[in-house]
N, C-alpha and C positions, 0 to 999 in steps of 0.2 A: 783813583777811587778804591783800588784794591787793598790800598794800604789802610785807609782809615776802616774798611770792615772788619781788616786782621785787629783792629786796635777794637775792636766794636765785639769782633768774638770771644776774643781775650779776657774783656774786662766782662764777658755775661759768666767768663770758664772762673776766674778769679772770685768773681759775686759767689757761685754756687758753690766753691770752696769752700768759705766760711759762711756755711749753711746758719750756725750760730747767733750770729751777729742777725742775718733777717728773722728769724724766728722770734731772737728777744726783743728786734724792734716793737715788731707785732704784738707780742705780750703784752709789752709796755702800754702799747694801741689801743687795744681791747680794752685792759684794765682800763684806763679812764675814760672809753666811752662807755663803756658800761654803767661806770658812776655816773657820767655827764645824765645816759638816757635813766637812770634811777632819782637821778636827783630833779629832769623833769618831768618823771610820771608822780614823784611826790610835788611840785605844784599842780599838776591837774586833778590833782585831788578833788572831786566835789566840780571841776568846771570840764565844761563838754570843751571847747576851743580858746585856745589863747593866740590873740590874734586872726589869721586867716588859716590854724594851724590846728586839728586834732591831733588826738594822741597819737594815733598813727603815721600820718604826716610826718609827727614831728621827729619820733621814733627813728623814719626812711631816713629827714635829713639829717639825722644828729649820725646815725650811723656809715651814711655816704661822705661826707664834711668829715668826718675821724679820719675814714681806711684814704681818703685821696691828701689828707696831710701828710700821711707816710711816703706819698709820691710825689708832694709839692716841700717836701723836709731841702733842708738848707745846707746840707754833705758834701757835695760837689763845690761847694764855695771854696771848701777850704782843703782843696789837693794843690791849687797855686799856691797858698801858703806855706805849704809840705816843701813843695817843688823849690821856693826860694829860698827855706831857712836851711834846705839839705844842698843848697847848690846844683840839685838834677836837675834846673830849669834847663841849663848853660845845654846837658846835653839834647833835648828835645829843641833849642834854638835850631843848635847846628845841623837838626835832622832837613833831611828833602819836604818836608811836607806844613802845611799851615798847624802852628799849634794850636788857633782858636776852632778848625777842623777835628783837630787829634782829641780837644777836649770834648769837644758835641760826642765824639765817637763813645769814648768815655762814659760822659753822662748819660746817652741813651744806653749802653750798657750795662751801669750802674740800676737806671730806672726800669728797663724791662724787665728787668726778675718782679723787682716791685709791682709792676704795673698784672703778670703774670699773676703771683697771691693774691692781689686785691680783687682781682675777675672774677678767681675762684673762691674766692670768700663773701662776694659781693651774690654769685650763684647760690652759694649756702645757703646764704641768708635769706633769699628770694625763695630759693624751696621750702625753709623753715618756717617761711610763711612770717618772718620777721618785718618783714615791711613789703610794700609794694607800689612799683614805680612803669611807667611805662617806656617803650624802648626809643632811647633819642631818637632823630632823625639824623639826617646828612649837615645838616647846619650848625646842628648841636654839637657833633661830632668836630664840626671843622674847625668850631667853638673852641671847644676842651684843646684842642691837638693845635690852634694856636696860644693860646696860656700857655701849652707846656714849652712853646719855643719861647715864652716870655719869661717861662723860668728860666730857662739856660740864659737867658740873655744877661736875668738881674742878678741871679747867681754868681755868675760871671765878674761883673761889674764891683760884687759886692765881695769878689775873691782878688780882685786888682788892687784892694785897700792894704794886702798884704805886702806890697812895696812901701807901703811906709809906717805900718802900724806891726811891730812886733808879737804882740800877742793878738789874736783872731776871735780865741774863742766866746770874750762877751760878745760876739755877732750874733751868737747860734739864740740864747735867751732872749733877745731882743727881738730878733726876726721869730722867732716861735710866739712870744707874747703879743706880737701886731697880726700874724696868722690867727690866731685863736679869736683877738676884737676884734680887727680889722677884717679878717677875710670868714668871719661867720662862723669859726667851728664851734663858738661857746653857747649863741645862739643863734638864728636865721635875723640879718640886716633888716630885712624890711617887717621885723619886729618895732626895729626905732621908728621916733618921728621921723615923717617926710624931708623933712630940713636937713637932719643928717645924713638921712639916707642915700640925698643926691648927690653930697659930698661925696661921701668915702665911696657909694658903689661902684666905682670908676678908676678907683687904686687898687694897682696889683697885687695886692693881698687880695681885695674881692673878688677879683676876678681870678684868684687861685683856690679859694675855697668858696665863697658862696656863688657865686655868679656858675662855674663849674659843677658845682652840685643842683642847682636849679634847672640847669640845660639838661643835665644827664633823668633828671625827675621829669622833666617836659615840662614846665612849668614857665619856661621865658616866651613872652609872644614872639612872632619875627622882625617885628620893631626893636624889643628889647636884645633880642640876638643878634641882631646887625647893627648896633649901637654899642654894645660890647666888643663887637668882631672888631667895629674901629677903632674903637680906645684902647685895645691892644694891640693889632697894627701898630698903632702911634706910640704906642709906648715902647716896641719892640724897635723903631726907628729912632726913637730920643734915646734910650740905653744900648744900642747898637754905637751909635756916636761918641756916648760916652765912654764906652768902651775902648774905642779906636784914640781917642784922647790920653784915658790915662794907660793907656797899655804903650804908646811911644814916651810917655814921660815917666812912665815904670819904668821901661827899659833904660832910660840913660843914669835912673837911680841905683838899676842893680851892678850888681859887684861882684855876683856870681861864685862868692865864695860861700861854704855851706858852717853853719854856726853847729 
């Protein structure tokens, strides 16, 4: 257990190093939510709610949906990729310890810094009086913190493709583009008709940005929060599988030699 903390403290000392890199994420962040909630205070123009949604409302989710995309971003996919085109898979194989361990260690390392900004930015904003939400509960809580193991899960899965696909990075536009529709950052899901709604709200994109920022707003009855609890559960057991599938048939592909 000792070992993967070291691997766990390393990568929080590593994060803080290049201070850089988090900061300009966040720029990045800002800047289009900022647009996003401008471009919808110019349609409320003239209308009191759209939707089940005031300005203000909308404001909380357009600005909670941005900062937790910065913590549900798709980074961590692509270090196996690193790992296999550099050959340094070969040595983290031969180490004493599980490398889909070593990687969780990793990812939550990578994400607490993240996770740390957003809190305190999420604070600012709360005192700026910029929106106003009330404070989850325990459910909501257990909520959010299984989506984030669903992220490492798909992350994961979707960093295994790098056994056979040489270049990675049209993954990253792709997975951003279904994050933004799919999982509500561009606007709140149960803006669409019902029809859609029942579809998609159940795919791990929603439940990494919309379904997540509704729990953290208090806004899911406990129906809807344990109906979500399970469909990710299940989703977390069906990409777990997957996982353990193509990661033995990755391995008989790799070659261990670094390009």
């Amino acid at each position: 257990m000792n070992k993967y903390l070291y691997v766990f403290r390393n990568e929080i000392l590593l994060n803080l190093t290049y201070k850089g890199n988090i900061i300009s994420s966040f720029i990045v962040q800002i800047i289009q939510m900022i647009t996003t909630v401008f471009v919808w205070r110019a349609l409320y123009s003239g209308e009191n709610d759209i939707g089940n949604y005031n300005i203000s409302e909308m404001t909380t989710y357009l600005i909670l949906t941005s900062l937790l995309s910065v913590i549900f971003s798709p980074n961590s996919a692509f270090r196996l990729s690193n790992l296999i085109s550099s050959g340094k898979l070969s040595i983290l194989l031969i180490r004493p310890y599980s490398y889909f361990f070593e990687s969780f260690s990793v990812f939550l390392g990578q994400k607490v810094v993240q996770i740390c900004v957003v809190f305190i930015m999420i604070i600012c904003f709360f005192m700026l009086g910029l929106f106003q939400f009330s404070f989850p509960n325990i459910v909501s809580i257990l909520l959010v913190l299984t989506n984030f193991i669903l992220l490492f899960i798909f992350l994961s899965v979707m960093g295994e493709l790098s056994f056979w696909l040489i270049e990675m990075w049209p993954l990253r536009p792709i997975y951003n583009g279904l994050l933004s529709l799919f999982g509500g950052v561009m606007f709140p899901l149960d803006l669409l008709p019902e029809s859609i709604l029942n579809i998609i709200q159940f795919t791990p994109f929603s439940l990494f940005g919309y379904v997540n920022t509704k729990a953290i707003m208090g806004e899911l009855s406990a129906d809807a929060m344990f109906n979500f609890l399970i469909a990710s559960m299940l989703w977390i057991i069906f990409f777990q599988i997957i996982y353990i599938i193509l990661w033995k048939k990755g391995l008989k592909k790799y070659e261990g030699v670094g390009i």
